[in-house]
N, C-alpha and C positions, 0 to 999 in steps of 0.2 A: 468362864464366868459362872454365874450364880445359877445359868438355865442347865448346864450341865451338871451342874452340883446334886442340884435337883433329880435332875436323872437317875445320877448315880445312886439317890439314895433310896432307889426300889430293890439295889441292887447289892448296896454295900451295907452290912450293920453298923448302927450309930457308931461313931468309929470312937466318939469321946470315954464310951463303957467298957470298952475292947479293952483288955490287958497288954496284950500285943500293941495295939497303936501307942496308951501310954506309954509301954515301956523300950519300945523297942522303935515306932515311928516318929512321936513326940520329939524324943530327943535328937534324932536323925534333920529334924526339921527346925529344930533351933541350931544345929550345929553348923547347917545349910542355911540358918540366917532368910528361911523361909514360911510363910503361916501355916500356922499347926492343921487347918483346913485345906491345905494343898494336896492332889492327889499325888502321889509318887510312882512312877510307874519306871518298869525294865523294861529295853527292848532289845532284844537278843538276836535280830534280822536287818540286812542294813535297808529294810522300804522305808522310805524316806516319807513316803504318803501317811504309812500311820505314824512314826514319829512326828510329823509335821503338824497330824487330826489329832494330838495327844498335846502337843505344847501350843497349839491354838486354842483348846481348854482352859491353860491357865496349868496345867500340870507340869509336875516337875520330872526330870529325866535321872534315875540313879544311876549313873553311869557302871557301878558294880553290879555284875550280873547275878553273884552270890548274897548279896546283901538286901536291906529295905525297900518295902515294896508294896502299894496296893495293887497294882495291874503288872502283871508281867505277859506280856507278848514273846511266844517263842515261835519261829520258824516251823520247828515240828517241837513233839513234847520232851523229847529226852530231857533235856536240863532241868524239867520241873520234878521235884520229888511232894509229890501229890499226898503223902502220908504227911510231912511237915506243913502243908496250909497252913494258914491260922483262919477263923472267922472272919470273913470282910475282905480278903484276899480272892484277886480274879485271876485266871489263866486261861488263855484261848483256846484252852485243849480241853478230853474227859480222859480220866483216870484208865489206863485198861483198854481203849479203843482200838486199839492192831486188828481185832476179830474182823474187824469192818471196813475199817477204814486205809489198811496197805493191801496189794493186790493179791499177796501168799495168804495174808485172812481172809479175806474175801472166798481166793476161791477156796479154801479148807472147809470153810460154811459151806458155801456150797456144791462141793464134793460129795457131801456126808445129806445133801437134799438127793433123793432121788431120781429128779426131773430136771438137775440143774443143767446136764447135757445139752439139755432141748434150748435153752435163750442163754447160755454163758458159755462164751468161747475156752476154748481147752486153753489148759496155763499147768505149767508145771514149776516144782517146787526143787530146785535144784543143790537142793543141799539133801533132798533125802533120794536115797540108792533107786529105791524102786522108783521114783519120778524118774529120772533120768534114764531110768532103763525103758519105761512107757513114750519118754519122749525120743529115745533114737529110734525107740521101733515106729512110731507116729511119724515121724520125718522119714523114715523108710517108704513106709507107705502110702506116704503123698507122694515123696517122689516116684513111684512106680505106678501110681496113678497116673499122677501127671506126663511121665513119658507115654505113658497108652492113651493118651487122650489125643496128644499130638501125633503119636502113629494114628488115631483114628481119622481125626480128621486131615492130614496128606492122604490118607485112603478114603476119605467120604469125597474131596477134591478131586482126586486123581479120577475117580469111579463117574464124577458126574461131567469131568473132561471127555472122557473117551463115551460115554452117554453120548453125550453133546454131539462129537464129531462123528459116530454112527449116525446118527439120525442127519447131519449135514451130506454122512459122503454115502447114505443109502440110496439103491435109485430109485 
């Protein structure tokens, strides 16, 4: 309805001045035999929730993921080409956010920190050589840790057994 509309328009440019909505949504929305004020929106994931939160607005659903659109919702961003926007166009995603936002960017950032050892768990990148050669020698020696730990403690056991039964079978 009209409280949404509303909302949206902190968010969306007058869309009536837009060239794009004239030329390209206008008629999309007559052909649809639906009001030129209607938002039109992609959804490109099947959650049912925001399809659901989008046609209880009063929005319309383009069912062409290539085509007309003020909101397009995608799963992840691949299918958005963020160079083609028009103004008044929304996408759930930012342009360029891999740095941060998938776990090989992430940790590459913080690789290249210092400190980043000290509170970011090790992660390696397995498509480049030298990771993987860090990561077999890493899995090396944990494993060779971890067997010394377990020979330690049978020998901290073993030691505080035969402890134990001195002092029981002393006279």
């Amino acid at each position: 309805g009209d409280v949404y509309k509303r909302q949206l328009q902190g968010f969306m440019m007058p869309r009536e001045k837009e060239p794009y909505h004239q030329t390209v949504v206008c008629p999309y929305l007559s052909r649809t035999k639906v009001d030129r004020d209607t938002v039109v929106f992609i959804l490109t994931t099947r959650d049912t929730y925001i399809r659901n939160a989008f046609l209880r607005r009063g929005w319309v659903e383009n069912a062409n993921s290539k085509s007309v659109f003020d909101i397009r919702w995608d799963l992840n961003g691949n299918g958005i080409n963020f160079d083609e926007l028009r103004k008044g166009q929304l996408v759930n995603h930012f342009a360029y956010n891999e740095e941060l936002t998938t776990k090989i960017g992430l940790a590459r950032n913080l690789q290249k920190a210092s400190e980043a050892g000290r509170f970011f768990p090790r992660c390696y990148d397995f498509t480049d050589e030298r990771a993987i050669t860090e990561f077999a020698k890493d899995f090396e020696q944990t494993a060779v840790i971890n067997l010394l730990k377990k020979h330690a403690d049978f020998y901290i056991k073993l030691h505080a057994q035969y402890v134990t039964c001195l002092l029981y079978t002393s006279p």
